[in-house]
N, C-alpha and C positions, 0 to 999 in steps of 0.2 A: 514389518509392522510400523505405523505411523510414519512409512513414510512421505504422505501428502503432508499431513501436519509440519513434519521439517522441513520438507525443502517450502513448502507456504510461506514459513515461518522466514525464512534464512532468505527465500526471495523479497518480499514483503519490508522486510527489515531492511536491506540494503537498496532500496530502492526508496527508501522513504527517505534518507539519507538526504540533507540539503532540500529535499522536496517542498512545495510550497505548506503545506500540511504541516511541516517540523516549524519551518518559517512562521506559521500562525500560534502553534503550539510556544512558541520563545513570545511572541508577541503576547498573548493571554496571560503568560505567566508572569513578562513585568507589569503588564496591565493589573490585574485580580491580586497578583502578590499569594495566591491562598492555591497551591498543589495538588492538594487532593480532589477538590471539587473539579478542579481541571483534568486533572490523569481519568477520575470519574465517566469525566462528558466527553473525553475521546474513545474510553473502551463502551460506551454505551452507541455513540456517532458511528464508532466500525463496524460495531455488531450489526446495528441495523444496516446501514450502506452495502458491509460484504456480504451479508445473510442475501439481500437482495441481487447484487452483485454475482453471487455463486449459484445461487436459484438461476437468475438468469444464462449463465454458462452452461450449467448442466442439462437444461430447457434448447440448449441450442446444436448441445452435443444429442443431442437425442433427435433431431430433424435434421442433421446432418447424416452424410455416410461415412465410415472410417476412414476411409481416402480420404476426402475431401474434407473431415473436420484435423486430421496431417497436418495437412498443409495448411490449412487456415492458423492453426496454432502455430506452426513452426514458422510462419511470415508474421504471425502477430508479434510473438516473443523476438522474432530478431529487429521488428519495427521498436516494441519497445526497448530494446538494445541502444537505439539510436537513439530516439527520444530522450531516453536517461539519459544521453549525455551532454541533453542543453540545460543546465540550472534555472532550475524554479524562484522565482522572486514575488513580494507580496511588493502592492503600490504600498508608499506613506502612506497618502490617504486613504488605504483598508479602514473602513467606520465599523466599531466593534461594536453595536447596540447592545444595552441592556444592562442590568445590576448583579445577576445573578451570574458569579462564574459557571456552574456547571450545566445551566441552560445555554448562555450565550457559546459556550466550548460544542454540548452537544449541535447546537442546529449551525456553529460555522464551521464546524469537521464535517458533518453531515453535506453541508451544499459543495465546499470545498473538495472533499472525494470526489464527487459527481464528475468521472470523464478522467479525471485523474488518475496517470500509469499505474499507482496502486490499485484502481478501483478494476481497472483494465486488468491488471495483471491478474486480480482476484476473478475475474471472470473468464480468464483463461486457463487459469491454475483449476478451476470446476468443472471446465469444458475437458481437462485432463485426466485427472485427478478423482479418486474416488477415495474413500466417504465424503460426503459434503460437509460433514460436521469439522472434520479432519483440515480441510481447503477454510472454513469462516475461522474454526478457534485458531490454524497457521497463521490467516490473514491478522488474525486479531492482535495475536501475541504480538510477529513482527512489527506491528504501527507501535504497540506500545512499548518494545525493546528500543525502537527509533528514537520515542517521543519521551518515555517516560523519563529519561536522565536529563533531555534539553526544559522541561520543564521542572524540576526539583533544582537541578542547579545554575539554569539562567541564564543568562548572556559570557559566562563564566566558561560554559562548556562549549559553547556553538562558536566561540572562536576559537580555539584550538581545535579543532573540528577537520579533520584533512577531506572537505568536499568534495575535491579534487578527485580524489584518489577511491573514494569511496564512490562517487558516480561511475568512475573507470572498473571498479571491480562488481559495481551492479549491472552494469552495462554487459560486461563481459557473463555474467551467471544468466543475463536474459540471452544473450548469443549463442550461450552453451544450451541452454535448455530449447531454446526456435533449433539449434543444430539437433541436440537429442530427438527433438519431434519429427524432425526432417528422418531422418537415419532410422532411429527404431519404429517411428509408427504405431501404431495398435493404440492404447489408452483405456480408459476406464478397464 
């Protein structure tokens, strides 16, 4: 029971790790100085992004055949294996528009996801995974177990922060799960 929601959640989370999306999340918060509004306009940004995101996966698991949505999963999750393991960076000149933290948070998490291994992994995690509810609130919780402490505590937390180590162990959970997909097969 609820096992989409954990591993969603446990994927999601560690993968968001150093990710550019944490990186924006640090920058809003010295920016704005104000927390809540910000932790706000990124669980509102996921919702919508992964709602759309998992709709689309399980929209693709259903035109696919069980073979061949396999292996589609099992070469996506090991693609994003690799992926994770190049570090996300925002430019300096990232222009943050606007007055309102919890607008300017929602619509730059919101375009920011867009293509992003999270958003990717959320739409594989729903091409997998059933309930869909199960795959958005994983997807959700994860962004916000990533974001919500780099954003309350600052620039404070993101350097002591083992990037390193934490891409190498996100990396490794996306290898395991494109393996799992290869091996056991079936889904939904």
């Amino acid at each position: 029971m609820f096992n989409a929601l954990l591993i969603a959640t446990g994927t999601v989370a560690l993968a968001e790790i150093g990710d550019k999306t944490q990186l924006l999340a640090l920058l809003l918060a010295a920016r704005f100085r104000t927390p809540w509004p910000i932790v706000a306009g990124i669980l509102v940004a996921t919702l919508l992004n992964h709602a759309l995101a998992a709709w689309f996966g399980s929209l693709v698991a259903g035109w696919l055949t069980p073979q061949v949505l396999r292996w589609v999963v099992a070469a996506s999750f090991i693609g994003i294996a690799l992926w994770t393991l190049r570090p996300d960076q925002l430019d300096d000149d990232t222009p943050l528009p606007g007055r309102s933290a919890f607008l300017t948070t929602t619509v730059a998490f919101f375009i920011a996801e867009i293509g992003d291994k999270t958003q990717v992994a959320t739409v594989l995690l729903a091409a997998r995974y059933s309930p869909l509810w199960e795959v958005i609130a994983g997807t959700t919780v994860g962004m916000l177990l990533a974001n919500v402490p780099v954003v309350l505590l600052g620039s404070r937390f993101s350097s002591r922060l083992p990037l390193k180590a934490a891409r190498m162990a996100a990396a490794c959970l996306f290898l395991a799960l494109g393996m799992w997909a290869a091996i056991a097969g079936g889904g939904r």
